[in-house]
C-alpha positions as CSV (number, residue, x, y, z in Angstrom):
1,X,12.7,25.0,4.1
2,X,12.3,22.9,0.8
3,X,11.9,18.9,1.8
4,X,14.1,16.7,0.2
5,X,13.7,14.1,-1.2
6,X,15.0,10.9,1.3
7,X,15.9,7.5,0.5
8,X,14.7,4.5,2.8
9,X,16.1,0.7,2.6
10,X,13.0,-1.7,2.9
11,X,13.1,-2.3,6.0
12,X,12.0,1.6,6.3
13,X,15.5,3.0,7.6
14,X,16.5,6.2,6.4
15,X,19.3,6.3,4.1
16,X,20.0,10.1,2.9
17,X,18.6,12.8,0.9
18,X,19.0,13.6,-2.7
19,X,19.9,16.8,-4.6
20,X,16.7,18.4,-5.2
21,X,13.3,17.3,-4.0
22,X,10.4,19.7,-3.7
23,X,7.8,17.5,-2.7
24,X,9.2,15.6,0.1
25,X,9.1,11.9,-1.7
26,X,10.1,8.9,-0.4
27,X,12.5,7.0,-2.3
28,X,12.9,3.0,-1.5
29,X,16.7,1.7,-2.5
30,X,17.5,-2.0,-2.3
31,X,20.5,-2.7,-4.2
32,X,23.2,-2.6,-1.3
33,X,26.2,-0.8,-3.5
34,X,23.4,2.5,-3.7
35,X,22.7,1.7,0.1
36,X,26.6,1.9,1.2
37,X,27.1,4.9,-1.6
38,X,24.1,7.0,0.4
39,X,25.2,5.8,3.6
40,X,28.3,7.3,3.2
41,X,27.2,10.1,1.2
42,X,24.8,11.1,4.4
43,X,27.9,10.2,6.9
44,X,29.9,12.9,5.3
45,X,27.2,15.4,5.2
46,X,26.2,15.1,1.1
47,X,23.2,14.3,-0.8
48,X,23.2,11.4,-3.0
49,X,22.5,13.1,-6.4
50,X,19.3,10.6,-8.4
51,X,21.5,9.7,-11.2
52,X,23.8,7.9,-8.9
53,X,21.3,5.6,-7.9
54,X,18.6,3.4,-8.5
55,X,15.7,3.7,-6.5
56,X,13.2,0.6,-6.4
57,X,9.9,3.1,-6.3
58,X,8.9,6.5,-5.4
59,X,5.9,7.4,-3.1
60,X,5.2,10.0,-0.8
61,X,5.1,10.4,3.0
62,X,1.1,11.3,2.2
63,X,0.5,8.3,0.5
64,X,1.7,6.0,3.2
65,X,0.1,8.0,5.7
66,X,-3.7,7.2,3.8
67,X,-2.4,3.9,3.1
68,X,-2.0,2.9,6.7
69,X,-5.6,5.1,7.6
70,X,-7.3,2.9,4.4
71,X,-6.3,-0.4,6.7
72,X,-7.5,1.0,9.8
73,X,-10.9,1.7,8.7
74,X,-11.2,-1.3,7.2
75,X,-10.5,-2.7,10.6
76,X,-12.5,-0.3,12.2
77,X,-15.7,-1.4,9.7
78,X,-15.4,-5.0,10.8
79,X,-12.8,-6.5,8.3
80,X,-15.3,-7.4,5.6
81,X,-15.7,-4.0,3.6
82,X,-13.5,-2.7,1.3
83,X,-12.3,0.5,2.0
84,X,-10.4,3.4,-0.3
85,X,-8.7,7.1,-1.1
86,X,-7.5,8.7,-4.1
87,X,-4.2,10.8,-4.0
88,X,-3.6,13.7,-5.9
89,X,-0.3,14.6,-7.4
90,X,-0.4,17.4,-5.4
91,X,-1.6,15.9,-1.9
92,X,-4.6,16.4,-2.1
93,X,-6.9,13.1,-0.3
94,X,-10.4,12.3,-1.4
95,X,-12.2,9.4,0.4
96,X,-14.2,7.3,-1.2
97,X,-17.1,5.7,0.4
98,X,-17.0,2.7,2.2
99,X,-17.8,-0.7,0.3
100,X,-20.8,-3.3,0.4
101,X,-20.5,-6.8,3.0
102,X,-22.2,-8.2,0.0
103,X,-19.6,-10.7,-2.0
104,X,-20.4,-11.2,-5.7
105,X,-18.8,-14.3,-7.5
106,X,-16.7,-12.4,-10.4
107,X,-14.7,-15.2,-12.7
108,X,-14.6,-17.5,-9.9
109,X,-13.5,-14.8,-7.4
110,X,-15.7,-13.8,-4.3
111,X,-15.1,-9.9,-4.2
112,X,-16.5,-7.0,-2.5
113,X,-15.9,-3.9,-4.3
114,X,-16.3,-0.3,-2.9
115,X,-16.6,2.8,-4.9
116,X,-13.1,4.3,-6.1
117,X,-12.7,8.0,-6.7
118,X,-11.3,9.1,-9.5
119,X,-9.6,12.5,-9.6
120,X,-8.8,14.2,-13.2
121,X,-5.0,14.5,-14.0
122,X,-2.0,12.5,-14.1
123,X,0.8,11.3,-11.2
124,X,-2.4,10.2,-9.0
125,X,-2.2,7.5,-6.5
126,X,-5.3,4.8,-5.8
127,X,-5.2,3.1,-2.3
128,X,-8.1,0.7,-1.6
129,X,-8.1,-2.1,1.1
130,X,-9.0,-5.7,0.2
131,X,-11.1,-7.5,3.3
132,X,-9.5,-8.6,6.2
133,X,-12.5,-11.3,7.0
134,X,-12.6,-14.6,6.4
135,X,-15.5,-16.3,4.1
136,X,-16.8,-18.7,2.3
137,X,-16.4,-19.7,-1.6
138,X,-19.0,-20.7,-3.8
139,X,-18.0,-24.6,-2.8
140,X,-18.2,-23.4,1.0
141,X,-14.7,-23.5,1.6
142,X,-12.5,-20.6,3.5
143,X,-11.0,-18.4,1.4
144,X,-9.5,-14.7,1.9
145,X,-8.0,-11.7,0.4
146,X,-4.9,-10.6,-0.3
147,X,-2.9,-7.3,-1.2
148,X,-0.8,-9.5,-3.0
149,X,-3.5,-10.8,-5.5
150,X,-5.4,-8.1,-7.3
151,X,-9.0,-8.6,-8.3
152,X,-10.6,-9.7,-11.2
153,X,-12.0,-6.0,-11.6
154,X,-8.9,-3.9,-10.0
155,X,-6.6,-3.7,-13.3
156,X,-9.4,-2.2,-15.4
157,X,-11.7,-0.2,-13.1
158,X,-8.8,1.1,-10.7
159,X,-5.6,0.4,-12.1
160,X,-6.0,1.7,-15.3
161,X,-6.6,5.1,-14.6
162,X,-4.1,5.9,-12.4
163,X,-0.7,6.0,-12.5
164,X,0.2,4.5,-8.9
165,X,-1.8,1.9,-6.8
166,X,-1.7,0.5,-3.6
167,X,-3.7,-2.7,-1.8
168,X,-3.7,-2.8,1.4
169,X,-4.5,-6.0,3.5
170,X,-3.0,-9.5,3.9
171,X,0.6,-10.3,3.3
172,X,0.5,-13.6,4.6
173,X,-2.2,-16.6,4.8
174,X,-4.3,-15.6,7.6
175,X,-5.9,-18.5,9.9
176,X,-8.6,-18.7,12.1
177,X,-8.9,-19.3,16.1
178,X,-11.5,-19.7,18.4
179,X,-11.5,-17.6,21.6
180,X,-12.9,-19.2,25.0
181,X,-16.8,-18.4,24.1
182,X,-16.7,-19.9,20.7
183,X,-16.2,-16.7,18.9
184,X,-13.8,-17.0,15.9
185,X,-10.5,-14.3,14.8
186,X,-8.2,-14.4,12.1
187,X,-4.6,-15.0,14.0
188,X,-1.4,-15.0,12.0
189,X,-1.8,-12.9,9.4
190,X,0.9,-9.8,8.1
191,X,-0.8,-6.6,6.9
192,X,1.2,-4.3,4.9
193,X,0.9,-2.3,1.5
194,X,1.7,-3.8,-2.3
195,X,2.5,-1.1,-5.3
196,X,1.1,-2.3,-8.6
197,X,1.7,0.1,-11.4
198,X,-0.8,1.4,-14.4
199,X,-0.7,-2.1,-16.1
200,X,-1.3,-4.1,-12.3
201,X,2.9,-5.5,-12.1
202,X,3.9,-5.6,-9.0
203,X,6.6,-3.1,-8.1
204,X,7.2,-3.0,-4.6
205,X,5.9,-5.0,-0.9
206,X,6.1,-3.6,2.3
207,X,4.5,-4.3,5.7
208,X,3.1,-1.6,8.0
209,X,5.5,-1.8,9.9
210,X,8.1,-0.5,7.9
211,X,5.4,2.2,6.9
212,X,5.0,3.4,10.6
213,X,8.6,3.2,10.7
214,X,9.0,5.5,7.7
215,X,6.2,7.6,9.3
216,X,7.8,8.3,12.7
217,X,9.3,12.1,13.2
């Protein structure tokens, strides 16, 4: 069987199909009179045909999928390193290697940047992770990164030649505790996936819990 394309609210509910997807997309829908039209399109056994309504952005079940494995090996390598995959337009995953623990001051901005691979054609997808550690700035302060604030080097080295981009990491300020024996961990901090586009706007936020939501049989 052919997948359709299926439309998800953001909180990672599915909605409905449409009329003719071929490469199982995933279409996120906020406005609520395309959520009721779907809704009652899928309660009466229809598609929702595109043209009917506005989807916010369009990704794939295979992006998601690496997005969510980019985070995990980030944790995995200790929080400080970034980590990152390329997408094809046809599915196709290449891993790129993992970054250097060593933070260079770029405009201001402590960064760690990893290697990004760059597959030839268009409709690709970049997914890199910013670090999940806290660390000091150049004045010794704490200071952290965020999927929400692209760095200094993403929108020309990354963004730029691709025509989808995700960063995954923090969503929210994280903070940091200290266990029983001293040892310090970042508490309080949301970890989810933000789109950018070719020029680095920001289309769409979600947290990854909504992507293992979407993700779930």
């Amino acid at each position: 069987m052919i997948p359709f394309d299926q439309y998800y609210g953001l909180d990672g509910t599915l909605l409905g199909e449409d009329e003719n997807g071929i490469n199982g997309k995933v279409k996120f829908v906020s406005k609520q009179e395309d959520i009721d039209k779907i809704k009652a399109n899928t309660k009466a056994g229809r598609f929702t045909h595109s043209s009917l309504v506005q989807s916010d952005y369009s990704t794939t079940k295979t992006v998601l999928e690496e997005g969510l494995n980019v985070l995990k090996r980030t944790v995995t390598n200790g929080g400080f390193k970034e980590e990152s995959s390329a997408v094809t337009s046809l599915g196709k995953i290449i891993r790129g290697e993992s970054g250097s623990n060593k933070y260079e001051n770029v405009g201001g901005e402590i960064i760690a940047s990893g290697e990004m691979p760059i597959p030839p054609g268009e409709g690709n997808t970049s997914i890199h992770s910013h670090p999940l550690g806290i660390i000091k700035d150049q004045d010794g302060n704490d200071t952290y990164s965020s999927a929400q604030r692209p760095g200094p080097l993403d929108r020309v080295n990354v963004f730029s030649k691709f025509d989808n981009n995700l960063i995954m990491g923090h969503l929210s300020v994280p903070k940091l505790g200290i266990d029983d024996i001293g040892n310090t961990y970042i508490i309080q901090a949301d970890h989810g996936a933000v789109f950018y586009d070719k020029a680095g706007n920001r289309i769409l936020q979600i947290g990854t819990e909504v992507m293992r939501k979407i993700m779930k049989p």
